[in-house]
N, C-alpha and C positions, 0 to 999 in steps of 0.2 A: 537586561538581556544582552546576551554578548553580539557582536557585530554590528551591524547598519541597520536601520529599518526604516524604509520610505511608505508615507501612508499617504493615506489623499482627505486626513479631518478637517475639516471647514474647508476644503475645499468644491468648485462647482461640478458637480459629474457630468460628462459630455453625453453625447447620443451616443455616441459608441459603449461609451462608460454602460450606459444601460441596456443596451444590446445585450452586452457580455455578460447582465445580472441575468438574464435568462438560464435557470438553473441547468438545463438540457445543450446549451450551445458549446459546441464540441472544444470552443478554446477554452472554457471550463475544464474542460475534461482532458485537455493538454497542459495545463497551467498544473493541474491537482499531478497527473503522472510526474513530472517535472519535479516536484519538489518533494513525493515521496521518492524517487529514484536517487534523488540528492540522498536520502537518508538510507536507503538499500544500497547504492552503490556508487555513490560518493560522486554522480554524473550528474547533472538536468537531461542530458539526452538518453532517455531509456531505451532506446532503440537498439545501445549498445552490449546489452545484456542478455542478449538469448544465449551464447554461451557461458553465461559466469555459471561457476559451480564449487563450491568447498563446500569441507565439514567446518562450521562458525565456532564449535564446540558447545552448544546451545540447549543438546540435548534433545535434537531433531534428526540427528543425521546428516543428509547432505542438502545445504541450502542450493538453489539452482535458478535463472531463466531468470524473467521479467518481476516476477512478483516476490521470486523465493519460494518455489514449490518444496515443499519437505519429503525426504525419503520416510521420514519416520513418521509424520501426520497424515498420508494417504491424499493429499491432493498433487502431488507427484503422478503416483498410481495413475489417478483419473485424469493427469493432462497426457501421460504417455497411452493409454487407453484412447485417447478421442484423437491424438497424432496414430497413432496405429490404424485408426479404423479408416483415417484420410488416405493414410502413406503405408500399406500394410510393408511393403518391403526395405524400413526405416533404419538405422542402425541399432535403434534403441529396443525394438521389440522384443529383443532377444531376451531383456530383462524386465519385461512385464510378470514373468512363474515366481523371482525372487522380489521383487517390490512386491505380489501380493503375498508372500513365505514374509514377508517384512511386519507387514501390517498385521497377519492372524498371532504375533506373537506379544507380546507382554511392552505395554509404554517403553517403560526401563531398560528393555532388549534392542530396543529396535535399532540403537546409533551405532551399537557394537554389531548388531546385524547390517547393519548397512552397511560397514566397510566387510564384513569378515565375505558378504555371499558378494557384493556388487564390485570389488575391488580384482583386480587390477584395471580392467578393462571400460567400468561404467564414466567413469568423468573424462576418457578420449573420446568415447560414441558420443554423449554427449557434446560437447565441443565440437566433434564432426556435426554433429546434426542441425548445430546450432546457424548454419547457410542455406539449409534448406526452406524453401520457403513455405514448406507444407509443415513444417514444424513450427518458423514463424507466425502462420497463424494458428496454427492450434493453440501457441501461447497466447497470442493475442485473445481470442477467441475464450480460452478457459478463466482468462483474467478479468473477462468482463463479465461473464457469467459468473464465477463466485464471489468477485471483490467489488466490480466496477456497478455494477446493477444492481445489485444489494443498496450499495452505497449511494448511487442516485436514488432510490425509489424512497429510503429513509429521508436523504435530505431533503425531497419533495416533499413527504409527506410533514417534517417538522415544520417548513416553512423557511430554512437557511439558507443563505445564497452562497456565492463562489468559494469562502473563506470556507465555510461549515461544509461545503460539499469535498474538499480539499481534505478535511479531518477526518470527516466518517471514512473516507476512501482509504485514507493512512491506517488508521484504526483499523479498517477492517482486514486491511493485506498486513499489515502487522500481529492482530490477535485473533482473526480467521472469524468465518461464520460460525453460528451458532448463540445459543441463549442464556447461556452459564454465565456467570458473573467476570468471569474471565476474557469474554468473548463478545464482536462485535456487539449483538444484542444485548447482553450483558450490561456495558459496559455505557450502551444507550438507556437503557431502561434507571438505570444508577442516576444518569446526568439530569433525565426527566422527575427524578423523584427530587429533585435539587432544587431545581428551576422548571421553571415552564416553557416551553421551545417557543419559538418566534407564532406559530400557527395558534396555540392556546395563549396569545396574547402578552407571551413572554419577552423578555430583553433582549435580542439576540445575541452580545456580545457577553453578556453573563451566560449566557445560556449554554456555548458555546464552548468558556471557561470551562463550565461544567464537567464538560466533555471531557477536554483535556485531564482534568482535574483527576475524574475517574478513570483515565486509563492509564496516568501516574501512579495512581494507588496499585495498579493492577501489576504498572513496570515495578515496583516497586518491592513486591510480594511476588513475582519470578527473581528477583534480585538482578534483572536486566535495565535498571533504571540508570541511566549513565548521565550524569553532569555536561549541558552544553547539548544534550543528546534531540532525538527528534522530537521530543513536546516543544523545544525551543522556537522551532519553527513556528511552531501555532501561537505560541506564548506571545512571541516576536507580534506576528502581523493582528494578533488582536489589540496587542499594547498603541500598536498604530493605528488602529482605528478603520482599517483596512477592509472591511469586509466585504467588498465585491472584488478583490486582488484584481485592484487597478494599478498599471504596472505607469513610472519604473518603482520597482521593490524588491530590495535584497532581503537572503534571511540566511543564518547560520544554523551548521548543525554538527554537531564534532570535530570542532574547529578550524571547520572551512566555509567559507564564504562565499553565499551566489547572488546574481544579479538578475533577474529579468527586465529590460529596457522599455521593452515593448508588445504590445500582444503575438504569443508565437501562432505559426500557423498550423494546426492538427497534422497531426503524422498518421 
């Protein structure tokens, strides 16, 4: 795997070490943002992404915000809808009538609709919006309702700790909810027909593999599958043996290189 990778095998796990395996405790959940933001947005600190916005050329429209809400996938729609209903007088509301003119039209339409109705003006409001702090959370907020709480409630329920909660969470803001073969659920259901999760008596770091495994095939068959790209991450800290992402541990991902020292403090 390319870059560095610090693991902690045969080594003694501290009390804190196991504090942290508590699959709920929020440096969990700061450790997993971290290193999918690495792969959304080339930072650890996600914080700095309320305003990012292009068209990636991906065939979604316009990627945006903390997670990469899509103009052309409809969960854009519903984060500016739950910012509206907070901040009715937002800059953004003005384009809620053409995101939902986005979404009533055809997959294939939608990226060309995005710029031809949302264009000049959508990616300034945007950016403007991106200080306000009623917009901050609404992202925060819509990202834990369809990415982050999916993502826990799975990994609880398989029985994987920090490493596999770190994946589902990537997986999921990566290939979105839902039960298609393409999709979070999906793409879980695949890795359980493989292996057995940690909770059904399974191996968890094969198990794990799996995961990754399956959502390779799936990068692979959008033809978004890129060398060095973010399965590396997972690839990396499972090769380490890693699975309570007990720091310090670097991972690589598109040819740059991060480090976590120490446990960060939730944001």
């Amino acid at each position: 795997m390319p870059g560095r990778f610090w693991g902690r095998r045969g080594r003694q796990v501290s009390e804190q070490a196991r504090a942290r395996a508590d699959i709920a405790d929020p440096v969990n959940k700061e450790i997993a943002l971290q290193l999918t933001s690495t792969a959304e947005n080339s930072t650890p600190d996600w914080t700095t992404s309320y305003g990012y916005i292009e068209d990636i050329g991906d065939g979604r429209g316009y990627t945006a915000g903390l997670v990469g809400w899509c103009s052309g996938t409809g969960d854009m729609l519903e984060l500016l809808q739950a910012y509206t209903k907070s901040a009715p007088g937002n800059p953004l509301r003005q384009h809620l009538p053409l995101l939902e003119q986005i979404m009533d039209a055809a997959y294939e339409d939608r990226p060309a609709l995005s710029h031809r109705l949302l264009d000049p003006s959508f990616v300034a409001d945007w950016r403007s919006a991106a200080g306000d702090p009623a917009f901050q959370r609404a992202q925060q907020e819509e990202r834990d309702r369809v990415y982050w709480r999916p993502a826990l409630e799975e990994a609880a329920r398989d029985g994987v700790g920090p490493l596999g909660l770190a994946i589902y969470y990537d997986v999921s803001v990566n290939h979105g909810p839902g039960d298609d073969e393409e999709s979070f659920g999906g793409i879980l259901a695949a890795a359980r027909r493989a292996r057995r999760p940690p909770a059904q008596g399974g191996d968890e770091s094969k198990y794990l593999a799996a995961v990754v495994d399956a959502r390779v095939r799936i990068l692979r068959s959008w033809g978004d599958y890129q060398r060095n790209g973010r399965q590396d991450i997972h690839y990396g800290l499972l090769e380490a043996g890693n699975l309570e992402l007990i720091p310090p541990f670097s991972w690589s991902v598109y040819g740059d290189t991060f480090e976590l020292r120490s446990y960060p403090q939730p944001k």
